[in-house]
C-alpha positions in Angstrom: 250.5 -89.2 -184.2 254.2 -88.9 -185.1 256.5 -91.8 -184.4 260.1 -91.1 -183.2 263.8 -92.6 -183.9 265.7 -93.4 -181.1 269.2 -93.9 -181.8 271.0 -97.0 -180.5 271.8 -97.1 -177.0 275.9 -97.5 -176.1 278.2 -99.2 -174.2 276.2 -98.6 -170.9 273.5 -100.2 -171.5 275.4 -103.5 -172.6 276.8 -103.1 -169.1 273.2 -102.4 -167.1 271.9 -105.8 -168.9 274.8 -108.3 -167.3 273.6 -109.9 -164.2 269.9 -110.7 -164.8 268.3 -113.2 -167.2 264.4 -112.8 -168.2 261.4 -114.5 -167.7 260.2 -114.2 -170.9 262.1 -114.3 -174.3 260.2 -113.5 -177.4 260.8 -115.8 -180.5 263.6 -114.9 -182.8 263.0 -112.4 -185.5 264.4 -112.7 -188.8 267.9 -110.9 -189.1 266.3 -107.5 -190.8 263.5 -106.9 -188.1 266.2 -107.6 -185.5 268.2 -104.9 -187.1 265.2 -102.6 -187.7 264.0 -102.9 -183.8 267.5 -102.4 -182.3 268.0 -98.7 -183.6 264.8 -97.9 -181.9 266.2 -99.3 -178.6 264.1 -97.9 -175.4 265.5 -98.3 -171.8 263.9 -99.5 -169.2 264.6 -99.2 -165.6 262.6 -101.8 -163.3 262.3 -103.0 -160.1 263.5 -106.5 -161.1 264.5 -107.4 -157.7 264.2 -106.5 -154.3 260.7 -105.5 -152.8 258.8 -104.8 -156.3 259.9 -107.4 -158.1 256.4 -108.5 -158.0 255.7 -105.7 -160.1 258.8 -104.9 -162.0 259.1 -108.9 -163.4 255.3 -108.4 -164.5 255.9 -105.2 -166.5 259.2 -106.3 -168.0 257.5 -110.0 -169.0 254.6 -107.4 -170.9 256.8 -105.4 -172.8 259.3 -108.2 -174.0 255.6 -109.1 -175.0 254.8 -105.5 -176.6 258.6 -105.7 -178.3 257.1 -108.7 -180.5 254.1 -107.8 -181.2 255.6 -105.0 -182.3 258.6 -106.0 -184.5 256.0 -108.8 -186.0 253.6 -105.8 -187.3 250.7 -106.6 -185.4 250.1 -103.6 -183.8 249.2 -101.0 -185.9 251.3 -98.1 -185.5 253.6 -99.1 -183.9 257.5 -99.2 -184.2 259.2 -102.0 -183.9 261.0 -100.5 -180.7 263.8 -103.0 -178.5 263.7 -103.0 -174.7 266.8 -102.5 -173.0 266.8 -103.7 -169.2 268.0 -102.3 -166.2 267.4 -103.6 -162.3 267.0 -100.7 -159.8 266.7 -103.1 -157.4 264.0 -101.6 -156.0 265.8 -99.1 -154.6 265.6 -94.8 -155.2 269.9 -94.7 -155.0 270.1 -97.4 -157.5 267.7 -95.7 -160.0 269.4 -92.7 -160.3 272.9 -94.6 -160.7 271.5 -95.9 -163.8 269.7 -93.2 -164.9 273.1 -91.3 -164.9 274.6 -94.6 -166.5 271.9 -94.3 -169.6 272.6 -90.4 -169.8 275.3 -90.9 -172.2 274.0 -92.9 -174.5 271.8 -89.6 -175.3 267.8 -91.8 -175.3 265.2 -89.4 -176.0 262.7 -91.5 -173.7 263.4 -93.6 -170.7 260.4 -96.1 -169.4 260.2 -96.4 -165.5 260.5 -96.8 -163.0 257.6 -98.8 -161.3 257.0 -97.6 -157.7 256.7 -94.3 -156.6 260.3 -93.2 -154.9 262.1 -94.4 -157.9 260.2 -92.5 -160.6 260.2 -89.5 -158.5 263.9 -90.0 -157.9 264.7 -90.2 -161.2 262.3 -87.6 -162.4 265.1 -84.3 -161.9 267.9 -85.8 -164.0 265.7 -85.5 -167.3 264.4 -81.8 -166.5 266.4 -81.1 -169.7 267.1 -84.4 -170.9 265.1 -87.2 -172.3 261.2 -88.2 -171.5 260.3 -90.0 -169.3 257.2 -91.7 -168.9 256.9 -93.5 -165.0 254.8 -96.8 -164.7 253.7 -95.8 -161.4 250.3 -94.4 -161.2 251.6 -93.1 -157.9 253.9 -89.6 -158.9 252.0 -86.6 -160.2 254.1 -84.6 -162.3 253.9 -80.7 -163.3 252.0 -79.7 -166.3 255.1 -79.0 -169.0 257.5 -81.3 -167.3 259.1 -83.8 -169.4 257.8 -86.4 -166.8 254.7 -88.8 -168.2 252.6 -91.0 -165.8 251.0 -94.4 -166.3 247.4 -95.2 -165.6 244.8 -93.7 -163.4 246.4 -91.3 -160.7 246.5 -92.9 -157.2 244.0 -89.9 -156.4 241.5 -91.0 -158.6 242.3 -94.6 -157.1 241.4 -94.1 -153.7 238.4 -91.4 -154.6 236.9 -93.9 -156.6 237.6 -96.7 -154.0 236.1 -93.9 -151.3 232.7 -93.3 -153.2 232.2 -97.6 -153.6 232.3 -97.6 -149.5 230.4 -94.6 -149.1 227.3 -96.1 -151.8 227.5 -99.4 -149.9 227.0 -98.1 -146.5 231.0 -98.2 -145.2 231.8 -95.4 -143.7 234.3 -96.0 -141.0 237.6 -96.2 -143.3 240.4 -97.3 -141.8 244.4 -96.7 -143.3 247.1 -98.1 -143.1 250.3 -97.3 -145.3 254.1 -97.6 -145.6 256.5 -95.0 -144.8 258.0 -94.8 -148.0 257.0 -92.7 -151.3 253.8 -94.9 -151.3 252.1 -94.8 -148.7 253.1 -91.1 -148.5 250.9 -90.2 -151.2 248.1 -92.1 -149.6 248.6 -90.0 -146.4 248.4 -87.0 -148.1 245.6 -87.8 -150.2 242.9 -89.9 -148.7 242.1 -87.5 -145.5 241.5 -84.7 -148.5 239.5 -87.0 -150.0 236.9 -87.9 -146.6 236.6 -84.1 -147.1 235.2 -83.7 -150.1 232.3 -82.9 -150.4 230.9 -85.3 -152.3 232.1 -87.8 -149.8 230.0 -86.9 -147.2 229.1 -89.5 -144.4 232.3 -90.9 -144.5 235.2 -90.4 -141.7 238.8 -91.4 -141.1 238.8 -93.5 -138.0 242.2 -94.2 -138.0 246.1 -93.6 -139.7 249.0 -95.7 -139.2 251.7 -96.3 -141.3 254.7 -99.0 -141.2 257.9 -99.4 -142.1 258.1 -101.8 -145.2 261.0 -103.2 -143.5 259.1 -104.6 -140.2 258.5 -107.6 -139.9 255.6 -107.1 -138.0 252.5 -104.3 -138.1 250.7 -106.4 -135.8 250.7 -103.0 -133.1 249.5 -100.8 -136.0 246.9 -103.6 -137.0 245.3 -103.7 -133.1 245.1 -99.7 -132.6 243.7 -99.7 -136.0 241.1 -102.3 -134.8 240.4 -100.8 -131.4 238.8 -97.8 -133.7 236.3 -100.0 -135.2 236.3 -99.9 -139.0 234.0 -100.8 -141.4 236.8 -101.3 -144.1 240.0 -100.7 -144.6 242.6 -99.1 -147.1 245.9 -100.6 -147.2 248.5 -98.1 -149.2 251.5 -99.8 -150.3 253.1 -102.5 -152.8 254.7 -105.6 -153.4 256.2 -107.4 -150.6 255.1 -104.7 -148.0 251.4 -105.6 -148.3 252.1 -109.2 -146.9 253.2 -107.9 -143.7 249.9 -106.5 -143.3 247.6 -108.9 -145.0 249.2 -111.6 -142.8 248.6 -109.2 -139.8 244.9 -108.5 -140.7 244.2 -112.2 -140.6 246.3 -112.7 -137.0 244.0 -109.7 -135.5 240.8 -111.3 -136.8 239.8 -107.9 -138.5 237.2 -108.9 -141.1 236.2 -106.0 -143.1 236.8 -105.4 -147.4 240.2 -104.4 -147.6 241.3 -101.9 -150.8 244.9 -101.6 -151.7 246.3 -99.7 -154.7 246.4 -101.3 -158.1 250.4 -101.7 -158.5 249.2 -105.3 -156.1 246.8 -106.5 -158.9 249.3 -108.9 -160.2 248.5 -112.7 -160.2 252.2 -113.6 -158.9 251.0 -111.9 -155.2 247.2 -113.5 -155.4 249.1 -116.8 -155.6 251.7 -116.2 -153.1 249.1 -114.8 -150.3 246.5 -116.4 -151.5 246.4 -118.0 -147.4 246.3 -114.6 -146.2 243.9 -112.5 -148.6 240.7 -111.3 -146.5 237.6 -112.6 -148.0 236.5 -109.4 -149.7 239.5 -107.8 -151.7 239.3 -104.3 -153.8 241.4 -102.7 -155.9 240.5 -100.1 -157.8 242.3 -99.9 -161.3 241.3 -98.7 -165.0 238.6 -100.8 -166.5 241.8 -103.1 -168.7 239.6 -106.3 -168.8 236.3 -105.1 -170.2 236.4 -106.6 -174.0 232.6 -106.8 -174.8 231.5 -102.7 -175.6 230.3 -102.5 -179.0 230.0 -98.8 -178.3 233.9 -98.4 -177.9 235.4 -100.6 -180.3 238.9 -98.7 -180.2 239.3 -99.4 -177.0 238.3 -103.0 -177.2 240.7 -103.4 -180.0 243.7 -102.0 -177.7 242.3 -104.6 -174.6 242.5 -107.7 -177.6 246.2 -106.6 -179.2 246.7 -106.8 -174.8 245.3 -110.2 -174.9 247.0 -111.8 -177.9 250.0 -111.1 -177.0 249.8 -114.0 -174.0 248.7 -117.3 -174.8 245.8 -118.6 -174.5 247.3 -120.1 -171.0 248.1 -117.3 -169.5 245.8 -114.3 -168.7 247.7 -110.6 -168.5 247.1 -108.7 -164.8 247.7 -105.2 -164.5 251.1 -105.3 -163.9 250.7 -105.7 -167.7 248.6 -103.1 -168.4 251.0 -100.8 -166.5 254.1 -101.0 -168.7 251.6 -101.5 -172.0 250.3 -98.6 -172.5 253.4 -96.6 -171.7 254.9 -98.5 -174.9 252.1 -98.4 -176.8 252.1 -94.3 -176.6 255.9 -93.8 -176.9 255.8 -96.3 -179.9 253.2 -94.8 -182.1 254.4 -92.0 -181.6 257.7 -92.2 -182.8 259.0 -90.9 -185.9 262.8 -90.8 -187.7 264.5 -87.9 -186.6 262.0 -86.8 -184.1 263.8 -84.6 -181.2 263.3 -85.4 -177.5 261.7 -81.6 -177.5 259.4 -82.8 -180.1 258.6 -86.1 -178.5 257.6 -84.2 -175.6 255.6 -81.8 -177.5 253.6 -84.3 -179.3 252.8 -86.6 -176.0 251.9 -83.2 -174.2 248.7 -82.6 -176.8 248.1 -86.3 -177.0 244.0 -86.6 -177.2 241.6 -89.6 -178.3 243.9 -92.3 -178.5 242.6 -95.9 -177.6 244.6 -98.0 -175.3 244.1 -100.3 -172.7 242.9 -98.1 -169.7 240.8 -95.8 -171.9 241.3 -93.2 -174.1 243.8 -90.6 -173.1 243.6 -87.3 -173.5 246.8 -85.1 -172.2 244.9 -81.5 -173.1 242.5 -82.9 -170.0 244.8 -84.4 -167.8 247.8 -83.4 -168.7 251.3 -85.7 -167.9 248.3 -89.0 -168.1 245.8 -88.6 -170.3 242.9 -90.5 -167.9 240.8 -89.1 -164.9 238.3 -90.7 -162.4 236.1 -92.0 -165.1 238.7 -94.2 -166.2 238.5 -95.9 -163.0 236.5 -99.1 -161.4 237.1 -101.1 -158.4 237.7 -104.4 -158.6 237.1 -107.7 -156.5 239.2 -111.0 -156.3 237.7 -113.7 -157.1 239.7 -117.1 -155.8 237.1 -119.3 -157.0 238.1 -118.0 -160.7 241.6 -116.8 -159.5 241.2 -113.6 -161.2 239.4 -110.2 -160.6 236.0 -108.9 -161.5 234.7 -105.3 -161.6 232.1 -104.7 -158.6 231.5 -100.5 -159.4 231.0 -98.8 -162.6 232.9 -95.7 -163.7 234.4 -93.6 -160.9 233.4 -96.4 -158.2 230.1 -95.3 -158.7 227.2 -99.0 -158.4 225.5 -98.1 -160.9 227.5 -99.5 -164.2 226.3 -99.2 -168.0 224.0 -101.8 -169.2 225.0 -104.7 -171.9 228.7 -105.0 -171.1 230.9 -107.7 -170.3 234.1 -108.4 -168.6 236.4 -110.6 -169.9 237.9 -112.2 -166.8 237.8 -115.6 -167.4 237.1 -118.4 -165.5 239.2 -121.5 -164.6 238.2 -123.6 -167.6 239.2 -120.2 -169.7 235.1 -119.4 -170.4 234.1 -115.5 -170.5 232.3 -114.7 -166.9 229.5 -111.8 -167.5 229.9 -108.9 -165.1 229.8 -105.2 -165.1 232.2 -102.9 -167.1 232.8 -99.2 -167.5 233.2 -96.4 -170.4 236.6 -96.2 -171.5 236.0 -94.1 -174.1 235.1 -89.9 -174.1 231.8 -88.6 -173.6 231.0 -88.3 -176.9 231.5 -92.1 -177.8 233.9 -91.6 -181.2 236.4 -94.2 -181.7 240.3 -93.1 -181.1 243.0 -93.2 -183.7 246.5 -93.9 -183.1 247.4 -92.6 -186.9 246.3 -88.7 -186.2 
């Protein structure tokens, strides 16, 4: 793969950074890597406050993490790239003011944002400018756009979430969602889904949405309850999935509960840990499987994941979000690689390892992972971390001899099931091609 210059960012982006300090700050490199890193400057618009700050602070904490790794040469391939901040506030209006703010400085790839209505707010201003690769799994762009996707798509998400109810007998699903860009997927999606034919048995008993800014679902919760569910998918993010979680527990409505994968950070286990129903699922890439001898690629991109947090501190998928966004733009960078040619090389991307899988943009183009990529997940409070309940596509059955590495309180690996991350054919991806 190629790498790509990205020439320093202006005036601008000195502005967007005033007003916010970091959770994380990465130890000081010596003066040349500084220099190196900051003429391959990448910006970054985040939800650092607001409603997906959950989400945003997670992803910005990981690549702050990536940007060291990367300027200290210990992940191969990789530029030494420099992260460059900006707060949408969690808001669509606010995205696009910065967006238009970073125009000038002429970036030839913008990372973000991380919830649905900002990325696909944002997404018309670069239809002839930079790339720009969305760490939402949630917007679905056109094949040929200049618009890049992180992770599993929310479609794969809830079919794979759909076929773990389905094998296990659940097949009264209830949904609830938010109004905004969100839960609007999920409306559009999921009834499709019961459809399908390979999801026979299952029906939609139920489909209420909120408004995010409630304070309440409590009169959504009780119709939703009066239709008798035998579990429930909860479509929305950050702060918005408390309203609901708090009103699941007030209704006494105790069925499993799935909600999308941009709420598997540890931040919003701790905070509703009061609230979470006893059987949680989120369905998500297969990130914390590090035990597959057969897919050692992949297992080395899950490690480089690891080692970048101490030994303290375990990564969630907030992590893996923004990760593997920065580790595709940075190996593929090159000096003097156009935006047009940036573009053209992550469009054929194919068997290259990272965290989630291997991606492959000739199959899905604009991602580069399908349903296979995908397992559901269940939290665990008694290790305060999540374990893989369904192998690949939700499916019960998972491949034999693999581990997860979720560990447990004292830090000790926990065995459990994992899934293939890798193509069909097994070989080993290679950032270098």
């Amino acid at each position: 793969m190629n790498r790509r210059w990205i020439f320093p960012l202006g005036s601008a982006v000195a502005l967007g950074l005033i007003g916010f300090s970091t959770a994380y700050k990465p130890a000081t490199q010596g003066p040349q890597k500084v220099a190196i890193a900051d003429r391959f400057a990448i910006p970054v618009v985040l939800p650092l406050t607001g409603s997906g700050s959950f989400l945003g602070r997670a992803e910005q904490e990981a690549l702050q993490r990536f940007e060291a790794q990367a300027r200290a040469g210990r992940i191969p391939g990789a530029m030494p790239v420099k992260f460059s901040f900006f707060d949408d506030q969690s808001s669509p209006q606010v995205a696009v003011q910065l967006v238009n703010q970073i125009m000038p400085s002429n970036p030839s790839v913008i990372l973000g944002s991380a919830l649905v209505g900002m990325c696909k707010a944002m997404a018309p201003l670069v239809k002839d400018g930079p790339v720009l690769y969305c760490l939402s799994p949630g917007i679905h762009p056109e094949p040929g756009s200049r618009v890049f996707t992180s992770s599993s798509s929310t479609k794969d998400l809830m079919a794979a979430t759909l076929a773990y109810f389905r094998a296990r007998g659940l097949t009264r699903i209830g949904l609830i969602t938010s109004i905004d860009a969100t839960g609007q997927d999920a409306r559009r999606s999921l009834p499709d889904l019961i459809k399908d034919s390979k999801l026979t048995g299952l029906t939609l008993v139920d489909n209420v949405f909120f408004n995010p800014g409630d304070i309440s679902a409590s009169a959504q919760i009780e119709h939703l309850k009066a239709r008798g569910p035998d579990a429930i998918v909860v479509w929305s993010t950050g702060a918005a999935v408390g309203i609901v979680l708090k009103g699941l527990v007030q209704a006494g409505l105790d069925v499993p509960v799935a909600t999308t994968d941009g709420n598997m950070t540890l931040a919003q286990m701790k905070q509703y840990s009061a609230i979470l129903p006893d059987e949680l699922l989120i369905p998500s890439p297969a990130w914390m499987m590090t035990n597959d001898p057969a897919h050692p690629a992949v297992v080395k991109a899950r490690r480089e994941l690891q080692a970048a947090y101490p030994a303290t501190q375990r990564p969630d998928f907030a992590a893996v979000l923004a990760w593997d966004p920065a580790l595709v733009v940075a190996s593929a960078l090159r000096p003097g690689m156009t935006a047009d040619v940036l573009n053209r090389k992550l469009e054929t991307l194919s068997d290259f390892p990272g965290t989630s899988g291997t991606y492959d943009m000739n199959v899905t183009p604009q991602r580069g992972l399908d349903l296979q990529s995908v397992v559901v997940n269940r939290w665990n409070p008694a290790t305060n971390y999540w374990e893989p309940v369904s192998g690949p596509g939700g499916t019960l059955q998972t491949p034999a001899g693999q581990t997860s590495d979720r560990r447990s309180t004292t830090g000790q690996p926990v065995n459990g099931p994992s899934a293939n991350g890798q193509p069909a054919n097994g070989q080993a991806g290679n950032r270098h091609a």
